[in-house]
C-alpha positions in Angstrom: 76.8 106.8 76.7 76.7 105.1 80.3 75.9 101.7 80.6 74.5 100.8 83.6 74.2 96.4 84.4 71.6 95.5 86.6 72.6 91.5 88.9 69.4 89.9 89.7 71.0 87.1 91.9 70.1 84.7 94.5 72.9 81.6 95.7 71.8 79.3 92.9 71.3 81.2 89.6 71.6 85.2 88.3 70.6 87.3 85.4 72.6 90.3 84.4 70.9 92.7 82.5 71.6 95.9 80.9 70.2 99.5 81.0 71.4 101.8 78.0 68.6 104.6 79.6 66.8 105.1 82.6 63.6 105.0 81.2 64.8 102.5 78.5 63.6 98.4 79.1 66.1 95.8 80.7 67.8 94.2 77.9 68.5 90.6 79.6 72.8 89.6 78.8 73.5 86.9 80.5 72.0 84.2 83.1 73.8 82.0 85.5 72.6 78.9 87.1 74.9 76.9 89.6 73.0 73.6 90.3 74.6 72.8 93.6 73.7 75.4 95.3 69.9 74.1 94.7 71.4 70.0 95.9 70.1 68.4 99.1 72.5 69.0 102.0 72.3 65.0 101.6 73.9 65.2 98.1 76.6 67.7 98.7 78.3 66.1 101.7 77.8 62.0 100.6 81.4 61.5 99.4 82.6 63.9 102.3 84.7 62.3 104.9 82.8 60.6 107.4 83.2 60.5 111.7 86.5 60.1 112.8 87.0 58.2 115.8 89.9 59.8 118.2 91.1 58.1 121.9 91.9 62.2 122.5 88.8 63.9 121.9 86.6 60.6 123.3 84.0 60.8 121.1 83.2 61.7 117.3 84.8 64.3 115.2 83.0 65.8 112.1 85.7 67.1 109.6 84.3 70.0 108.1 85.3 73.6 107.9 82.8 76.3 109.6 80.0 76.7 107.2 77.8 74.4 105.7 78.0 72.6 102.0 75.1 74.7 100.8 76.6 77.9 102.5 80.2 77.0 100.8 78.7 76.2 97.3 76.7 79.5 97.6 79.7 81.3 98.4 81.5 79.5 95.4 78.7 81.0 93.3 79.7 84.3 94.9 83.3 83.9 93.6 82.3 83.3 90.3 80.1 85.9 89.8 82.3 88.9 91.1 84.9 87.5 89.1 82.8 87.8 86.0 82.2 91.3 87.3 85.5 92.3 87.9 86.6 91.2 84.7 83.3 93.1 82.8 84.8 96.2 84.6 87.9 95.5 83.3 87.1 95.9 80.0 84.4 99.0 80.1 81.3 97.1 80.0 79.4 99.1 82.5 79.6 102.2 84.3 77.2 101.8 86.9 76.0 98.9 88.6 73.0 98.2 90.8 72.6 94.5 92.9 69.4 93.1 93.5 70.1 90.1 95.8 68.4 88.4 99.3 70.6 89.9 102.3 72.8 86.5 102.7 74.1 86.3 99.5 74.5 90.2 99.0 76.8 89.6 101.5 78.7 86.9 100.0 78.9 88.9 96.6 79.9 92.4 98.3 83.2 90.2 99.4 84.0 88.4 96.3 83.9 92.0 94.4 87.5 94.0 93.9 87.4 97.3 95.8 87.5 98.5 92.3 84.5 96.8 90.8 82.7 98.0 94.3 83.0 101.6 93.4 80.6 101.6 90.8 77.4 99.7 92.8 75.4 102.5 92.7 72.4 100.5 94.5 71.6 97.6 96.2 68.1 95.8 96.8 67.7 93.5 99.4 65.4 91.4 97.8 65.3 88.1 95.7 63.7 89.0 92.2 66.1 86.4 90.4 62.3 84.7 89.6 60.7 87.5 88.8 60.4 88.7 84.7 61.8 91.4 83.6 59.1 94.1 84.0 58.9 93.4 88.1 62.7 93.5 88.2 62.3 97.1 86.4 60.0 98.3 89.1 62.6 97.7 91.5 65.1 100.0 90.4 65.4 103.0 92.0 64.3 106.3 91.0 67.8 108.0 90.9 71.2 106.3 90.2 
């Protein structure tokens, strides 16, 4: 029988559900919730290094790499969650997979998946239904998959 898992995900939390049948309801698995992607810019970056002064670059210096400390924790939450999916493939627990995510973070979970693992999305919605129940999130699958 094919099991299909279905990510509801956003940068802060996700729900992985399973589909035994098409027609069959969302059986919820697992939820995810990592709470520093929902902290205040503010919160993330207090015990972050502050301005370094420089006689070379006459002026400030901000140390910080090229995103922000939102943008890293919600790729951090990317890493966790592909890992989790790259080990579930590992062991057989799905045979299809379809992604529901907002467009940013899609992004940031298409590159934390193994090539592997990325052969069996068989969909992906663009949209952030990680609040939604389970009977909006099952209007949003596709037809065929």
């Amino acid at each position: 029988m094919s099991k299909t898992w279905v990510v509801v995900a956003e940068s802060s939390r996700a729900k992985i559900f399973e589909l035994d049948k098409k027609n069959a309801p969302l059986k919820e698995l697992q939820g995810f919730a990592h709470t520093a992607s929902r902290s205040h810019e503010h919160n993330l970056t207090s015990d972050l290094p502050g301005r370094v002064m420089n006689s070379t670059t006459h002026g400030s210096h901000k140390l910080s790499n090229h995103s922000s400390p939102k943008e890293h924790e919600s790729m951090e939450f990317a890493r966790t969650l592909g890992s989790h999916l790259d080990e579930a493939r590992n062991n057989g627990k799905f045979d299809k997979l379809i992604i529901m995510s907002p467009p940013g973070f899609l992004g940031h979970l298409r590159k934390e998946l193994s090539n592997e693992t990325s052969k069996y999305i068989v969909s992906e919605i663009d949209k952030n239904l990680v609040r939604h129940n389970t009977q909006e999130i099952q209007a949003h699958l596709p037809y065929s998959f």
